[in-house]
C-alpha positions in Angstrom: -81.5 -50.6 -69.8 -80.3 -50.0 -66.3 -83.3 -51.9 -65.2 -82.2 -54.9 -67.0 -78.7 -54.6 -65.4 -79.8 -54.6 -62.4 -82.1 -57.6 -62.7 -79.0 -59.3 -64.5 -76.1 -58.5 -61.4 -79.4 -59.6 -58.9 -80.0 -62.4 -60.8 -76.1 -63.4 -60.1 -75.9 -62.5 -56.7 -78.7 -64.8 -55.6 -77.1 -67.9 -58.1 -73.8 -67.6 -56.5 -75.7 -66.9 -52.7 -77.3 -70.3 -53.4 -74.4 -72.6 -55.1 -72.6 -71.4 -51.6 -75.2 -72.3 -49.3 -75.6 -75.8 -51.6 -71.8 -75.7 -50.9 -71.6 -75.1 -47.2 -74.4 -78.1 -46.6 -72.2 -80.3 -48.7 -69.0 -79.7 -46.8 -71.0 -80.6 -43.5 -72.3 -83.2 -44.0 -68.7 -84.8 -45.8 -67.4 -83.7 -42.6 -69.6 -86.8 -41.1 -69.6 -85.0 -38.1 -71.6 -86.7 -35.1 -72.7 -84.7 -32.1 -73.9 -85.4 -28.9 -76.0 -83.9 -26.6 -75.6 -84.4 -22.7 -78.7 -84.0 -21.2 -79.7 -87.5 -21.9 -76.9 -89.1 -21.0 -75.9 -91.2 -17.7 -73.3 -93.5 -16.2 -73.7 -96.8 -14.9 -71.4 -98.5 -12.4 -70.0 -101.6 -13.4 -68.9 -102.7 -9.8 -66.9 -106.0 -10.6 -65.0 -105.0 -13.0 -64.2 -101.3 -12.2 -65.6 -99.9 -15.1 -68.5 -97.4 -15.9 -70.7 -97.8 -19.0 -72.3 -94.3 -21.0 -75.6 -94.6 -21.9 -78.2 -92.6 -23.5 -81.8 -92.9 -21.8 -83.6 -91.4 -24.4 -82.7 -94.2 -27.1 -82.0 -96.6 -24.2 -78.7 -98.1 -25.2 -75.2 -98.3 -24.7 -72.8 -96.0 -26.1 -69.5 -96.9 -24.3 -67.7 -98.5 -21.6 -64.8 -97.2 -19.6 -62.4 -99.3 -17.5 -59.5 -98.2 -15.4 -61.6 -96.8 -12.4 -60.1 -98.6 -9.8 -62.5 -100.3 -6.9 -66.4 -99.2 -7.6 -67.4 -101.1 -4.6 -68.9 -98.4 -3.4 -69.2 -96.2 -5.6 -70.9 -92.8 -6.7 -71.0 -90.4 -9.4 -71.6 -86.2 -9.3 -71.7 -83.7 -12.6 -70.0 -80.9 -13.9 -72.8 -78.0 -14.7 -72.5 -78.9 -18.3 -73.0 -82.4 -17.5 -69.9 -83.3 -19.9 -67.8 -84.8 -17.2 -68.5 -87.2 -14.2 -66.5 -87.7 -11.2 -66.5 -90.9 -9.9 -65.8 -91.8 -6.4 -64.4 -95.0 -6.0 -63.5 -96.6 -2.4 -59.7 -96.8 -3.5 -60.0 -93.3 -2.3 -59.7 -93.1 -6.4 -61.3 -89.5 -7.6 -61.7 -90.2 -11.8 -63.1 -87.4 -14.2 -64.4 -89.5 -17.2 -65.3 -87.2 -20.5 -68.7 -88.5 -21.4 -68.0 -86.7 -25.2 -64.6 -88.2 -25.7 -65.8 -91.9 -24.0 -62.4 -91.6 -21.8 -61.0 -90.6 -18.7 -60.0 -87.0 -18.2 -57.9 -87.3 -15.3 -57.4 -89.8 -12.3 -56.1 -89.3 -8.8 -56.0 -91.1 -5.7 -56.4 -88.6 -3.0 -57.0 -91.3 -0.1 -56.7 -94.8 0.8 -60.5 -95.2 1.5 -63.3 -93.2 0.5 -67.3 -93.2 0.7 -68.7 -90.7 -1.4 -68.5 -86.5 -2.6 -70.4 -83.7 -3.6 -69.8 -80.7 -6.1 -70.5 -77.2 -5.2 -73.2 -74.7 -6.3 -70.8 -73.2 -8.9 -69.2 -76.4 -10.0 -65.7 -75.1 -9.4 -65.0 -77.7 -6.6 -65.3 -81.6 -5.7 -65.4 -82.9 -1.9 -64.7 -86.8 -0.8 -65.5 -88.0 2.0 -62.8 -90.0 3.5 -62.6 -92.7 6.2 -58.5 -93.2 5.8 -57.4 -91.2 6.5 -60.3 -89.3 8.0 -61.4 -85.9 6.5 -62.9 -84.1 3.9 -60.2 -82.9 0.9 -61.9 -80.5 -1.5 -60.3 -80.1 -5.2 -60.7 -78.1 -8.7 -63.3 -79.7 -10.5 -61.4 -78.6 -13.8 -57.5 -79.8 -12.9 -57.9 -81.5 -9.7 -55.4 -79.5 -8.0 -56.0 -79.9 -4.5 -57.6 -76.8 -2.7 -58.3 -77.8 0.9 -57.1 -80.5 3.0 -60.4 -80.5 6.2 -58.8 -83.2 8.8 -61.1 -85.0 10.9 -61.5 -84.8 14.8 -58.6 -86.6 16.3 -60.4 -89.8 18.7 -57.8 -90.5 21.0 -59.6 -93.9 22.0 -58.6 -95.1 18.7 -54.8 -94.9 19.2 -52.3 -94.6 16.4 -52.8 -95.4 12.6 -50.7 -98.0 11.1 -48.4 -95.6 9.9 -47.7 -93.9 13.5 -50.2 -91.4 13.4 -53.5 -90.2 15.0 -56.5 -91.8 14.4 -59.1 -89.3 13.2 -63.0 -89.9 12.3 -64.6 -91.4 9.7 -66.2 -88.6 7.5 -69.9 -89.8 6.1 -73.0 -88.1 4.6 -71.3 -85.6 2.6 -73.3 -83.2 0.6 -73.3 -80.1 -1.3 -75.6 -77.2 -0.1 -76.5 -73.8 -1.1 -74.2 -70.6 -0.8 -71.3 -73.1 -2.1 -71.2 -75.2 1.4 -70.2 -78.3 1.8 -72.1 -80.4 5.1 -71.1 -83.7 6.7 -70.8 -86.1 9.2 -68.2 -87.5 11.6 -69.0 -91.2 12.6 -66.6 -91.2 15.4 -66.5 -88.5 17.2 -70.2 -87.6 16.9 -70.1 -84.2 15.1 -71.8 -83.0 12.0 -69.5 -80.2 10.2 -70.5 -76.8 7.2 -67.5 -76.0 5.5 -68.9 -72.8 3.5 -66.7 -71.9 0.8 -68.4 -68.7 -0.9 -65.8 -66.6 1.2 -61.9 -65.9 0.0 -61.4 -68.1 3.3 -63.1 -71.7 4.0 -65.4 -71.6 7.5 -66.0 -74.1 9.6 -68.9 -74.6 11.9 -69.4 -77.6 14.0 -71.8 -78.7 15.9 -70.9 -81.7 18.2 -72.8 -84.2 20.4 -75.7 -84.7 17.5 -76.0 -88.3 18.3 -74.0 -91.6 18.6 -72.3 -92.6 15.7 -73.9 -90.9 12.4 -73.4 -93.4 9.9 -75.4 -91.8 6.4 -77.1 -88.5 6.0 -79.1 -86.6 3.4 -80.4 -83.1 2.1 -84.0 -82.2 1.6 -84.3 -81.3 -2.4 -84.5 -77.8 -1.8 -81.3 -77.6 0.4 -83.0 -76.5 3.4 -82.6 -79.7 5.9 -79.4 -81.6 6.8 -80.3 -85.4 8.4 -77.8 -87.8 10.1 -78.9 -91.1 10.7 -77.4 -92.2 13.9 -75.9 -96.3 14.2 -75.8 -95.8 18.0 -78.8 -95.1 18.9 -82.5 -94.8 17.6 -83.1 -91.3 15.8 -81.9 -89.2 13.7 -80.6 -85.8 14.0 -81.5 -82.3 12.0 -79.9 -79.4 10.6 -82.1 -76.8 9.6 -79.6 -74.6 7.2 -82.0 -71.6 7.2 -81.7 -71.4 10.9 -78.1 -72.9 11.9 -77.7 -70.8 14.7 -80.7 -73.6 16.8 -78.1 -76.1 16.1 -79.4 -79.6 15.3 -82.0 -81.5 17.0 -82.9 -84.8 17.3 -86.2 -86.3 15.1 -88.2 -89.8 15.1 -86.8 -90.6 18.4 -88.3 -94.4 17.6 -86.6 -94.8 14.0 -84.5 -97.7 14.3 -83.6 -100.9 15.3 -85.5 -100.7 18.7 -85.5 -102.4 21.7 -86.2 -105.6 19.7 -83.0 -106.1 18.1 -83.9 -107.2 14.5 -81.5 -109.0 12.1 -80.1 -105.8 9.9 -79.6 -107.2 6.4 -78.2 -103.6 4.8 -78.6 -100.4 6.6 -80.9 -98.3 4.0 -79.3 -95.6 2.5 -80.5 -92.2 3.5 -80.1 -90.7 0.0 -82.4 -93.4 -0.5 -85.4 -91.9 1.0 -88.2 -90.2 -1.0 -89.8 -86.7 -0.2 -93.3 -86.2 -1.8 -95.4 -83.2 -1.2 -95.5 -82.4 2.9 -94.1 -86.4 3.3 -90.7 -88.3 3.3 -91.3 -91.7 3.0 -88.4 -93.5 4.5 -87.4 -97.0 5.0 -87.5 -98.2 8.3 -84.4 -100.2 9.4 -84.6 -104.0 9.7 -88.2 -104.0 9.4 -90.7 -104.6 6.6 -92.2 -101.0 6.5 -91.7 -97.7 4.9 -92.8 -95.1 7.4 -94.1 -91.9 6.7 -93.3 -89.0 7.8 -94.5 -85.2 8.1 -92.0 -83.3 7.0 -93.2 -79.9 8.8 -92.9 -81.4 12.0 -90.3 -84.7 11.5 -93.1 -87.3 13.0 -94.3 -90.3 12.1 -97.7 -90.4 10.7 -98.2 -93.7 9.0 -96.3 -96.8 8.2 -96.7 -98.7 4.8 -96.1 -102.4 5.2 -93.5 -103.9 2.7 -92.6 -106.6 1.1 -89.0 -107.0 3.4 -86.3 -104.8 4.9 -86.4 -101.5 2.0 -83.4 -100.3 1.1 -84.1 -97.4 -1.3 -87.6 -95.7 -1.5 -87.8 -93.3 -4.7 -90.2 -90.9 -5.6 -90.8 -90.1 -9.6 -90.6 -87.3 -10.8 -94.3 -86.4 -10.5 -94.5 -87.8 -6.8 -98.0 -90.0 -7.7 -96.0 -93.0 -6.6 -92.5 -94.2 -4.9 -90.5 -97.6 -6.1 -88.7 -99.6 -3.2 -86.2 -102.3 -3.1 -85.0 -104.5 -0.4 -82.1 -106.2 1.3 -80.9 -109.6 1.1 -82.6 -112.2 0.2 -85.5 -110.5 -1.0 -83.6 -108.1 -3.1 -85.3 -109.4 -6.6 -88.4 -107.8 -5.8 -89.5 -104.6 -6.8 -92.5 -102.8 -5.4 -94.9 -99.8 -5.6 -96.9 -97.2 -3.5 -99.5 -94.5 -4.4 -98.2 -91.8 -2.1 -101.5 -90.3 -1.2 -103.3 -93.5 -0.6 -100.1 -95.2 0.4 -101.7 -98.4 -1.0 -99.5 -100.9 -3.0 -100.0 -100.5 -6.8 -97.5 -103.2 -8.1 -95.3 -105.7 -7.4 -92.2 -106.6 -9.7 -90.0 -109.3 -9.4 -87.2 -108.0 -12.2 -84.3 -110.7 -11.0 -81.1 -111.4 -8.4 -80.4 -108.2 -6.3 -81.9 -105.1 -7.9 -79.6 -102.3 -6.0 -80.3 -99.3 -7.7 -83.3 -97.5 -9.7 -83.0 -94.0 -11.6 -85.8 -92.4 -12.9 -85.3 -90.9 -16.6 -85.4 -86.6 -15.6 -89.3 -86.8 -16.5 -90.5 -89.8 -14.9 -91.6 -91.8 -18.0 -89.2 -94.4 -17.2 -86.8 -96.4 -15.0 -84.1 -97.8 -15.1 -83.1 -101.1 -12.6 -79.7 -102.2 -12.2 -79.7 -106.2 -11.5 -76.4 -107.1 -10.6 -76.7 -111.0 -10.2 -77.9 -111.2 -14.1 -75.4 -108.7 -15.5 -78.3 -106.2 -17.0 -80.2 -103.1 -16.6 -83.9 -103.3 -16.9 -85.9 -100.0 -18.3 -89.1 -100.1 -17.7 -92.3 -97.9 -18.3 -93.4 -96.3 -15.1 -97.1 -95.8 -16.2 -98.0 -99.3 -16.9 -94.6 -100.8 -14.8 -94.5 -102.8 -18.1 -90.5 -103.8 -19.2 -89.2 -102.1 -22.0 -85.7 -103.3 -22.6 -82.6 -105.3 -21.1 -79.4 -104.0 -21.6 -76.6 -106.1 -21.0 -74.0 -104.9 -18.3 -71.3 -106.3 -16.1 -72.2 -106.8 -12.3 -74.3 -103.0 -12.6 -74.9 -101.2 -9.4 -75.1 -97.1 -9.3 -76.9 -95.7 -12.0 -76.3 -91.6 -12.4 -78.3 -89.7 -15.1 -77.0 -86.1 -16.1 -79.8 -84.0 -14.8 -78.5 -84.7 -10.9 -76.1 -82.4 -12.4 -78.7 -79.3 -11.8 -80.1 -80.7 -8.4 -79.2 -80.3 -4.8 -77.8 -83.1 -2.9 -77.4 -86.1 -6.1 
């Protein structure tokens, strides 16, 4: 009898257990509620009209588009660690969190009146911008955007007075985020190359000055390691080694340049532009048809890879079997291809008018191609450099997927 009780009351127990599970799932899925995962997500810029577009990589379309940025001439894009928020740099000296789960700005500020760039820190708890007006570095919370230090620039008396009466001080360039929360940089001006290491209750300042004339761009090696200036004043480039600072920085590929022979300059390639590949960087030279390569345990020049024109960006997959490089006006529809152990040419593509940016999906399976002068975005497959889709997009340049959001330097 007891028996049958029990089988009874376990008999209900398991009825009602289910009608609430049954009931649960139903009230979920009336809730129609649509979630959104960030890790295949990116931005593009949409330089014209000073907006951004969402995308998702993985289905390769459009989710939204933003406006309200401000001037994206220039622009650039870093994470937040849980790659929910981009900041955009705009050269209004306009810093704009956008909310890439709400599909709308978080908060706006202009901080200068002419900026070129930032970096996030290590922890993700601070933004730099670079600024050229007025020159410095200003360093904010990445969650409100409070400002929490205001770097100035070296004073260049040469220069004289501002338009509103005060000094002139340097153009900041290069800036980039390092390990140990540090911020490194360049100042075009007055020749210096500046840390600003914030893991301390107090920011610190080293400088090192006299690196070269004029650093105009600069990069960091992936694994945070090297610091390189490129230098507009003369040919060279100068180093940082972060894991020794105390040799100071030295100069490298004393011939990388515009030479003697003074070559028509198109667009100056941007350093973040080069591509590092096993013990090679493959970088492109400056107003000439090459991509030079380069030893990167000693910083010399052991072959050159003849191009199609002047490269501007030369990009490594993922898997470093190959790098894809683009070029300066008027040869900027062309797309092309290396094998970077051979460093013979697999492919040439011809996608349309000025192709400005590629980005390479976080495994390397595809790419994505901004072409401004058609309004799209070409994806294509990187295995057989076969196109995939066109997305439609307004005047695109930058393109900024979320996993730069766990790598140094992007």
């Amino acid at each position: 009898m007891k028996n049958s009780r029990a089988r009874v009351l376990l008999a209900l127990l398991l009825g009602s257990t289910l009608i609430a599970c049954s009931s649960n799932t139903n009230d979920t899925s009336s809730n129609n509620t649509t979630y959104r995962p960030t890790g295949d997500l990116g931005v593009i810029i949409e330089r014209a009209s000073g907006q951004v577009q969402i995308v998702n990589h993985s289905h390769k379309q459009q989710i939204s588009e933003i406006d309200g940025l401000g001037d994206l001439s220039h622009a650039s894009i870093v994470y937040s660690r849980d790659e929910r928020f981009a900041y955009v740099f705009g050269r209004d000296g306009g810093l704009t969190k956008v909310d890439l789960l709400k599909d709308k700005i978080d908060r706006r500020i202009i901080q200068s009146g002419n900026s070129i760039g930032g970096a996030i820190s290590q922890d993700g708890k601070l933004v730099a911008v670079s600024n050229y007006t007025p020159g410095g570095v200003k360093v904010f919370n990445s969650d409100t955007l409070e400002l929490v230090a205001d770097i100035k620039a070296t004073i260049v008396p040469s220069k004289g007075l501002t338009k509103d009466g005060l000094p002139y001080r340097s153009k900041v360039v290069g800036l980039v985020d390092a390990p140990d929360n540090k911020f490194v940089f360049s100042l075009f001006d007055s020749h210096e190359t500046w840390v600003a290491d914030f893991s301390g209750k107090k920011v610190e300042i080293t400088k090192y000055t006299d690196i070269g004339l004029f650093p105009y761009d600069a990069l960091i090696s992936p694994d945070g390691r090297y610091y390189i200036a490129g230098l507009f004043g003369e040919d060279g480039m100068a180093l940082l080694d972060l894991w020794h600072p105390e040799k100071g920085m030295r100069h490298i590929l004393k011939d990388y340049g515009k030479g003697d022979k003074k070559l028509p300059v198109y667009k100056m390639p941007h350093l973040e532009g080069w591509a590092i590949a096993g013990d090679h960087a493959f970088v492109p030279a400056v107003g000439q048809h090459k991509v030079l390569v380069i030893d990167t345990k000693t910083w010399q020049q052991v072959a050159e890879i003849q191009a199609h024109s002047q490269p501007i960006f030369v990009m490594a997959q993922p898997d470093n079997r190959q790098i894809w490089v683009n070029f300066a006006f008027p040869d900027n529809n062309t797309i092309q291809i290396f094998n970077t152990e051979t460093f013979e040419k697999v492919n040439t593509l011809q996608p349309g008018p000025a192709v400005l940016h590629m980005e390479f999906t976080p495994r390397g399976e595809h790419v994505w191609m901004s072409v401004r002068d058609s309004n799209e975005v070409h994806v294509y497959d990187t295995k057989t450099q076969t196109l995939l889709k066109t997305i439609p997009s307004k005047s695109p340049s930058g393109i900024f997927f979320t996993n730069r959001a766990h790598q140094i330097g992007l």
